[in-house]
C-alpha positions as YAML, in Angstrom:
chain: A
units: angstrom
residues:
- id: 1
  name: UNK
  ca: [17.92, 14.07, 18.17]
- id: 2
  name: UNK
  ca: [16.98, 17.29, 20.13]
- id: 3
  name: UNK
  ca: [17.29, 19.11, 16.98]
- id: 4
  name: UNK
  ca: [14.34, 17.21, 15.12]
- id: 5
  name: UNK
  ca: [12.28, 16.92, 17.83]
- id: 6
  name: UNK
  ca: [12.22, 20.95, 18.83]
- id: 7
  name: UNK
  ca: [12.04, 21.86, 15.19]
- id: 8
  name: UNK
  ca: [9.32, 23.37, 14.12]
- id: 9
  name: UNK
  ca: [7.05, 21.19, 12.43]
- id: 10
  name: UNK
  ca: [7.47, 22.03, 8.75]
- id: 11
  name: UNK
  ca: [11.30, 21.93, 9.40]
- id: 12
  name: UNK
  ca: [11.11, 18.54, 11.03]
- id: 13
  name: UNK
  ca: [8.57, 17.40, 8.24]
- id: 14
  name: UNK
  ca: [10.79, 19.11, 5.47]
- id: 15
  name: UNK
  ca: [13.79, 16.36, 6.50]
- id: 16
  name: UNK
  ca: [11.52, 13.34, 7.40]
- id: 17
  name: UNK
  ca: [10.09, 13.88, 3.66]
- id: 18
  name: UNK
  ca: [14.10, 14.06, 2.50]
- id: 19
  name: UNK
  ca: [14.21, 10.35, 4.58]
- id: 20
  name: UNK
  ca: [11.21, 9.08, 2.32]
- id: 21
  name: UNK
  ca: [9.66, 11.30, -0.06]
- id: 22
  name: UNK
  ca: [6.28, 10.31, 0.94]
- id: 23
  name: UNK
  ca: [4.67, 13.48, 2.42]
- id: 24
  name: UNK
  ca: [2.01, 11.61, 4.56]
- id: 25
  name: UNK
  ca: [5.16, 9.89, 6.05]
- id: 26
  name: UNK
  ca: [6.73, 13.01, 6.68]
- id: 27
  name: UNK
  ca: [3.65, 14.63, 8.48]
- id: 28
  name: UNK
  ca: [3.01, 11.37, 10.95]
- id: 29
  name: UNK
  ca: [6.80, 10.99, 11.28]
- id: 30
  name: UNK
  ca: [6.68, 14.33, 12.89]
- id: 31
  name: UNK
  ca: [3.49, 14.46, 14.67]
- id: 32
  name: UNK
  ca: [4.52, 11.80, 16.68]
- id: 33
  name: UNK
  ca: [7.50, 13.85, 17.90]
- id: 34
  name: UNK
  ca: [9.22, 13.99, 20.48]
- id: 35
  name: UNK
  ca: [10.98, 10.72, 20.02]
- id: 36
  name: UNK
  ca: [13.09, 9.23, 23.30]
- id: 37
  name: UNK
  ca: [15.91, 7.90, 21.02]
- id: 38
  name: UNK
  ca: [17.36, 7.38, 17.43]
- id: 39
  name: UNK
  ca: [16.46, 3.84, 18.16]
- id: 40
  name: UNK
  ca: [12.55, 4.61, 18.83]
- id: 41
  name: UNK
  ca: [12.37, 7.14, 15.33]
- id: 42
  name: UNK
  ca: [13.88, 4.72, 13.06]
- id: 43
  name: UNK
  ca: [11.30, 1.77, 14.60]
- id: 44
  name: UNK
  ca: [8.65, 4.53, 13.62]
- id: 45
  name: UNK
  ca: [9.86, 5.56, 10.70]
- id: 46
  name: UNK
  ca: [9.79, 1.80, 9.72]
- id: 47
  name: UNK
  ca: [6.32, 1.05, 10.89]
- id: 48
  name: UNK
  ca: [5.10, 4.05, 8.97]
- id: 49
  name: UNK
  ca: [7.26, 2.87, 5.72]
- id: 50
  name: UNK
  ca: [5.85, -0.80, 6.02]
- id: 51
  name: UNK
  ca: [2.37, 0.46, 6.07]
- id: 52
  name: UNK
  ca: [2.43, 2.79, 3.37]
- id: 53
  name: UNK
  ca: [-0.25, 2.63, 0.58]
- id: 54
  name: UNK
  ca: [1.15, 1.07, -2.74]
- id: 55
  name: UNK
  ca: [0.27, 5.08, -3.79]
- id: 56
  name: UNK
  ca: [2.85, 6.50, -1.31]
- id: 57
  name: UNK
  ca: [5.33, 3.99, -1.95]
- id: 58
  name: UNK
  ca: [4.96, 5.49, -5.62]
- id: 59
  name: UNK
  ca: [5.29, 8.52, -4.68]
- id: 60
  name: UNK
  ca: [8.67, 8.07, -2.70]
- id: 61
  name: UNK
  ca: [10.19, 6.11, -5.85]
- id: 62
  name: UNK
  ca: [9.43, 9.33, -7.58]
- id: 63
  name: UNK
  ca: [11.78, 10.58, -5.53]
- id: 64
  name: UNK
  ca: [14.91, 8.35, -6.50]
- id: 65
  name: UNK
  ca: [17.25, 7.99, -9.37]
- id: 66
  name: UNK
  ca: [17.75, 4.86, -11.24]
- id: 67
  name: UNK
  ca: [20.72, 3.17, -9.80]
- id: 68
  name: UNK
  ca: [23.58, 4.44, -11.74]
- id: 69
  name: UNK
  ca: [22.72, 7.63, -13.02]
- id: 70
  name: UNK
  ca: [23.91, 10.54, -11.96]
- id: 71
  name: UNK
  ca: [21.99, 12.50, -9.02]
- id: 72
  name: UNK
  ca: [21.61, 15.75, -9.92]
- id: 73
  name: UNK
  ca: [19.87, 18.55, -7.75]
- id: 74
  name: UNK
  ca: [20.84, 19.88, -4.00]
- id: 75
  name: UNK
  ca: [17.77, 18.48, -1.93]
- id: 76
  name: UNK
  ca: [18.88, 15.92, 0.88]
- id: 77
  name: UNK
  ca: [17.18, 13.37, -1.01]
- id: 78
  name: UNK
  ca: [19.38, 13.89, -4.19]
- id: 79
  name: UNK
  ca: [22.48, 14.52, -1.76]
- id: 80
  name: UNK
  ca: [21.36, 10.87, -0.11]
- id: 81
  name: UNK
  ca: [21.19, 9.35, -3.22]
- id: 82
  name: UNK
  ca: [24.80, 10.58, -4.24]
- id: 83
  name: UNK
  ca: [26.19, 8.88, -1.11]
- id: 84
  name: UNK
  ca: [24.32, 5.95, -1.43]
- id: 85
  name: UNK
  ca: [25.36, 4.83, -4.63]
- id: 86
  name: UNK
  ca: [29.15, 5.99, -4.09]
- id: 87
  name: UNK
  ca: [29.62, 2.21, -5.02]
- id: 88
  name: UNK
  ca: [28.71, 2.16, -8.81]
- id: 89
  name: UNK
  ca: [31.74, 4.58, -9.21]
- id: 90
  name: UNK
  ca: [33.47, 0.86, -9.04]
- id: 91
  name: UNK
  ca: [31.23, -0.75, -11.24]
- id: 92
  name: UNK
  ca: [33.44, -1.74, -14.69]
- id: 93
  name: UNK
  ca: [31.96, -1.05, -17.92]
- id: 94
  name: UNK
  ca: [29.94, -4.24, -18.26]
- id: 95
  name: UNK
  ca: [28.01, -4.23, -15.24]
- id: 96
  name: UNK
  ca: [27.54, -0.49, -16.05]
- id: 97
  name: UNK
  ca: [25.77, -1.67, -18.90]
- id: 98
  name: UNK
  ca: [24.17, -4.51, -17.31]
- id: 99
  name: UNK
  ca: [22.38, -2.41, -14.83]
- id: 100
  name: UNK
  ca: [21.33, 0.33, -17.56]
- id: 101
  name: UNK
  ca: [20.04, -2.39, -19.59]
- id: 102
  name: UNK
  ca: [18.52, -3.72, -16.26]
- id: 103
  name: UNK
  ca: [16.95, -0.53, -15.62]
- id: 104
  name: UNK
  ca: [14.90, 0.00, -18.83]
- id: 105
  name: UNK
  ca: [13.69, -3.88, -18.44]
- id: 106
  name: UNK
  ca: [12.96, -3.36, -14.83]
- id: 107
  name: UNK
  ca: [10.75, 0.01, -15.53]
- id: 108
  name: UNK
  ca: [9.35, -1.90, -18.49]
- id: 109
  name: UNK
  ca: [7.86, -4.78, -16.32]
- id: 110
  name: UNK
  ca: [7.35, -2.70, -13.35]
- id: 111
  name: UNK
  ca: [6.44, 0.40, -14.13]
- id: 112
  name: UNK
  ca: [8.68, 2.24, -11.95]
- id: 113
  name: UNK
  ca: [12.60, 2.57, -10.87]
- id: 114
  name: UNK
  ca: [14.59, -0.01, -9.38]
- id: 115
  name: UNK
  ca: [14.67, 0.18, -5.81]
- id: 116
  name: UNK
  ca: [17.82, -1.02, -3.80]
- id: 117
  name: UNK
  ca: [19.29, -0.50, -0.63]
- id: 118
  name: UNK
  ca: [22.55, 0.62, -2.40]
- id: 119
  name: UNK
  ca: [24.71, 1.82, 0.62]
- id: 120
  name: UNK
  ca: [27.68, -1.43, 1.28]
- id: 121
  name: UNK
  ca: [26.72, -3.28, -1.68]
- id: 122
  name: UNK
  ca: [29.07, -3.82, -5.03]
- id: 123
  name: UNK
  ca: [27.95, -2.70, -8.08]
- id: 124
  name: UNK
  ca: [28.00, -6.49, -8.72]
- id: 125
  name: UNK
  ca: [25.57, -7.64, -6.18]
- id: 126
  name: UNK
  ca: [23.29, -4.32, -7.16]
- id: 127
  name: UNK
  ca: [23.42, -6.42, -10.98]
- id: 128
  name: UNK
  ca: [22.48, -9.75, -9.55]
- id: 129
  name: UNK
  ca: [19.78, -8.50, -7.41]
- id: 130
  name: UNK
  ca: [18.10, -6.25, -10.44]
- id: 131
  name: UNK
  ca: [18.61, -9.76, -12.90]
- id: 132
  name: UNK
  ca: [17.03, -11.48, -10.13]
- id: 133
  name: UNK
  ca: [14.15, -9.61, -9.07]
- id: 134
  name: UNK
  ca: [12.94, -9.08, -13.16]
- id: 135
  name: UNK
  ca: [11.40, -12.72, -12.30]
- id: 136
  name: UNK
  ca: [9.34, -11.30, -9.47]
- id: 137
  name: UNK
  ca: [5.47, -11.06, -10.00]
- id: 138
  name: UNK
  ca: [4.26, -7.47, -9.81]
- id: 139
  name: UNK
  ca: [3.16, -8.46, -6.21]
- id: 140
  name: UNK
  ca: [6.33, -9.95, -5.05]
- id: 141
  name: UNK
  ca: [8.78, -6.89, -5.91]
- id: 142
  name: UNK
  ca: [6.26, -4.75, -4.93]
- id: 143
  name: UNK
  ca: [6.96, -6.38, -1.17]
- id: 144
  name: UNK
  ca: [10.54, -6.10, -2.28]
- id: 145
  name: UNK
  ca: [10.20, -2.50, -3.00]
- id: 146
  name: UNK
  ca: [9.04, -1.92, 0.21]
- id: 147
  name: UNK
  ca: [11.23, -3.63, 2.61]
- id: 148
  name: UNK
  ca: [14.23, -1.54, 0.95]
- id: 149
  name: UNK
  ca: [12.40, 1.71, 1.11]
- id: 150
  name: UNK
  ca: [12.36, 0.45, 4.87]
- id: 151
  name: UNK
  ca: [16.18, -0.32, 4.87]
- id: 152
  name: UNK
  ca: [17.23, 3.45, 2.85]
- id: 153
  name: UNK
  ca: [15.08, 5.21, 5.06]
- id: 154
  name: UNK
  ca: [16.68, 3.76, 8.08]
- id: 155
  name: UNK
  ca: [19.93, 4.36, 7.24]
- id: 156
  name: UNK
  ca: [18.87, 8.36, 6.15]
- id: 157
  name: UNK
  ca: [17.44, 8.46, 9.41]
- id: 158
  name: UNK
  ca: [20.72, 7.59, 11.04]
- id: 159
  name: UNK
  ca: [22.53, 9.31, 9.15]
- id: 160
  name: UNK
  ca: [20.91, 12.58, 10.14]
- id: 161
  name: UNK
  ca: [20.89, 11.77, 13.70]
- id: 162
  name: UNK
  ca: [24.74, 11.71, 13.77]
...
C-alpha cells in the first residue's frame, strides 16, 4: 500500500491504468492518493469505475482480450488477463467453440468484447453467462459491462496490494 501511495504519480497512474485501462481512471485513482487502506482504494477505485462515461468504459474494453484467446504482450494488463482466464485452459473442445462462436455474436450485437469477471468461474459458467447476456438490450449489458469492469478491477487492485 505504501508503495502506491509514495510513488510518483506517473508510476502510481502507470499501474492504476494496468487495473482499468481507462486513463481518466488512472489519473483520479491517483490524485486522490494517499489511501488509508486496501479496503478504502478498492471502494475508490469502484466509485470511479461505476461512474465512468460509456466512452471510458470503451476505452478499458479496448484493453481486454476476448475470453479465450490467447493474451499476448508483457503489460500488467495482458499479464492480468493471462491469470484471469487460467480457467478456459479446462474448457473441452465444445465450450471452446461455444464461447468463440459466442464471441463473434456478442461483438456483432454489441459492438465490443465480452466482458466477464473470469477469475473462479468454469469455462462452463463463462458459456452460459455469454449465451445469456446475447438477450440483453444494448442498455442492459452495457450495465452488465460495467459492474464486471467493477468486479476485475477489484480483484487487480488486490492483487497488487499483496
Amino acid at each position: 500500500m505504501a508503495r502506491f501511495n509514495d510513488a510518483p504519480q506517473a508510476e502510481a497512474a502507470e499501474q492504476a491504468f494496468g487495473w482499468l485501462g481507462a486513463p481518466a481512471f488512472a489519473m483520479v485513482l491517483t490524485a486522490g492518493r494517499p489511501y488509508a487502506s486496501v479496503g478504502a482504494l478498492v471502494t475508490r477505485a469502484a466509485e470511479l469505475t461505476r461512474a465512468l462515461s460509456w466512452g471510458h468504459v470503451s476505452a478499458a474494453l479496448d484493453a481486454h482480450p476476448r475470453i479465450g484467446d490467447r493474451v499476448e504482450g508483457s503489460s500488467a494488463s495482458a499479464e492480468a488477463s493471462r491469470r484471469e482466464q487460467s480457467g478456459m485452459a479446462d474448457a473441452d473442445d465444445e465450450v471452446r467453440t461455444a464461447i468463440a462462436e459466442g464471441n463473434r455474436a456478442y461483438e456483432e450485437r454489441f459492438g465490443h468484447v465480452f466482458l466477464i469477471r473470469a477469475a473462479g468461474r468454469p469455462p462452463a459458467e463463462i458459456r452460459r453467462e455469454l449465451e445469456r447476456r446475447l438477450g440483453n438490450t444494448p442498455e442492459a449489458e452495457r450495465a452488465e459491462v460495467q459492474a464486471q469492469l467493477v468486479e476485475i478491477t477489484a480483484l487487480r487492485v488486490r492483487e497488487a496490494m499483496r
